[in-house]
N, C-alpha and C positions, 0 to 999 in steps of 0.2 A: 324056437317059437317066440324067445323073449326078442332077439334082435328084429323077428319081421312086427312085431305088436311096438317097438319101439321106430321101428323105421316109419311105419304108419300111420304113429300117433306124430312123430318128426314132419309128413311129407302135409297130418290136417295142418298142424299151428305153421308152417311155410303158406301155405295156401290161403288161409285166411286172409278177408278184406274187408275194406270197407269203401263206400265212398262217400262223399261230400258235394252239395250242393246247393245255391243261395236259390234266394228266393226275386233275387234280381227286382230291388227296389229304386235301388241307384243302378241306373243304367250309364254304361260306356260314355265317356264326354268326347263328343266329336265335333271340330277337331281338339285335338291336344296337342301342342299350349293353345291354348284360347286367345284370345285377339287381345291386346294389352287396351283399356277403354281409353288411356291418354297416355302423352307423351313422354313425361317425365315417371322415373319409374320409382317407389319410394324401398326404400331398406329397412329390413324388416328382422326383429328379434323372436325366434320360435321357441316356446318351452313345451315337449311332451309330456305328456302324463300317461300311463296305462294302468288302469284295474282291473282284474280278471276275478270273476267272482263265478264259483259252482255251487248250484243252487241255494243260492243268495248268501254262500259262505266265501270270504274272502279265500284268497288261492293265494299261496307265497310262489315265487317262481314261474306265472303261469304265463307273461310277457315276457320276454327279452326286450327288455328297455331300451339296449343300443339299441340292437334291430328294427322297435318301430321305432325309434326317433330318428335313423337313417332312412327309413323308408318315409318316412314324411317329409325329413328335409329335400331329398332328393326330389320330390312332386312338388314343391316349393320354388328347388333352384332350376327345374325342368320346365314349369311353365313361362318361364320369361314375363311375368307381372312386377319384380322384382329387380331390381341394381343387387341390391345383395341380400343374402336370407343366411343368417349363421344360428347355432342354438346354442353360444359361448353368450354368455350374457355381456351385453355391449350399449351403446348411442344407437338409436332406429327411430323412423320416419317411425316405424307401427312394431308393436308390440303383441305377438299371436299368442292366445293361451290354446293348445289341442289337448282336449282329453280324450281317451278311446275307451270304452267298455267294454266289454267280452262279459256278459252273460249266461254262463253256460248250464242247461239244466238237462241230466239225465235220471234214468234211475239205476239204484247202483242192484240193484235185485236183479231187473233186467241185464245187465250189465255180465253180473255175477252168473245167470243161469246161462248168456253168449258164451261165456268162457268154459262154464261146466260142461254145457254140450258139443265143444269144440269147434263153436262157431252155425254149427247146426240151425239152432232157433235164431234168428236175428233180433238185432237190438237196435235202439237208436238213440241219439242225444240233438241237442242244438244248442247251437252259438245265435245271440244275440246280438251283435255288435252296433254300437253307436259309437260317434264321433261327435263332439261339440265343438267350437270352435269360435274363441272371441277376439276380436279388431278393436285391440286401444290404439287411442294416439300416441304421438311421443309425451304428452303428460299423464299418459295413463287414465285419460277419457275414454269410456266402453264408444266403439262407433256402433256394435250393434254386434249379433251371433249366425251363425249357422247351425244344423243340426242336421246329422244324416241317420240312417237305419239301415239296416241290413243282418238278415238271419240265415245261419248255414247249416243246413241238416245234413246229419251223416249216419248212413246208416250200417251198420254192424255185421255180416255175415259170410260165412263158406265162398261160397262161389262170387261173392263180388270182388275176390282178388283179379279178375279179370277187366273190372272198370276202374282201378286202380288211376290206368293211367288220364283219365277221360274227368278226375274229380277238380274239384274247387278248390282253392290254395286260399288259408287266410289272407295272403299277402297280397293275389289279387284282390281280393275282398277290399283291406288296406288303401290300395294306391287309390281302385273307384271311388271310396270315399272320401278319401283324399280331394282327390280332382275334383268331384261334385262339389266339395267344400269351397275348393277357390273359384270353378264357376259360378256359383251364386253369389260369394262374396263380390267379384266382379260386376257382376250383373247388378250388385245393391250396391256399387261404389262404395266398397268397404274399404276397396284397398286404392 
């Protein structure tokens, strides 16, 4: 009795899901890379920042810092607006500051009763995500900002291990804001 009450309780917490989904504020930039607006392309210095904060408390560990600063450089050095884009600090045409927020606000009660029921009652949280983004020159004259948004809800329960596969990746989240970022910048001849 104890092996089938423990296989059982093994086959709910296997089963359990959740899934994720924005709210699709920033829409897909099409195409990508976007058109370069002139000829000459200038070289550019990137400093990432990430803060991940759960409800409104700071979170140690909640970004993997390489991770998004590779994910940004790479939407940087993939748009071709750029001769070169590094995030070693260096000599540049423009000086990019990107900051990311994560936002995250659940409740841990709800949280707490998803897990007590074994996923039974469902639960939810959501990410926030903003990205800021400022254009100096090479003397460190502000040319001007960007600002994007985007919120990911995810929701908690038994049987959504089935849409598992069908959910929202931060990292997509990431890159579209990313991209959004430098098309507007374009667009406002920032860069």
């Amino acid at each position: 009795m104890k092996k089938l009450f423990a296989a059982m309780l093994t086959g709910c917490l296997l089963l359990s899901g959740c899934i994720s989904y924005s709210s699709h504020n920033v829409a897909q930039v099409q195409p990508w890379p976007p058109a370069a607006a002139g000829t000459a392309k200038p070289t550019a210095y990137i400093r990432v920042e990430g803060q991940y904060l759960h409800n409104d408390q700071p979170l140690t560990g909640g970004f993997n810092q390489a991770g998004l600063e590779k994910l940004v450089l790479k939407q940087y050095q993939d748009s071709g607006l750029f001769s070169r884009v590094a995030t070693s600090e260096q000599e540049a045409d423009l000086y990019i500051n990107v900051k990311v927020s994560n936002h995250e606000s659940s409740s841990k009660a709800a949280a707490f009763i998803t897990g007590l029921t074994l996923f039974i009652i469902p639960s939810t949280a959501s990410n926030a995500l903003s990205m800021q983004t400022e254009f100096m020159d090479g003397s460190g004259k502000l040319l001007g900002s960007v600002e994007k948004h985007e919120t990911i809800t995810t929701w908690m329960q038994l049987l959504l291990v089935f849409a598992l596969p069908f959910g929202e990746s931060t990292d997509n989240v990431l890159t579209r804001l990313s991209q959004s970022s430098l098309e507007q910048a374009n667009q406002q001849k920032l860069i």
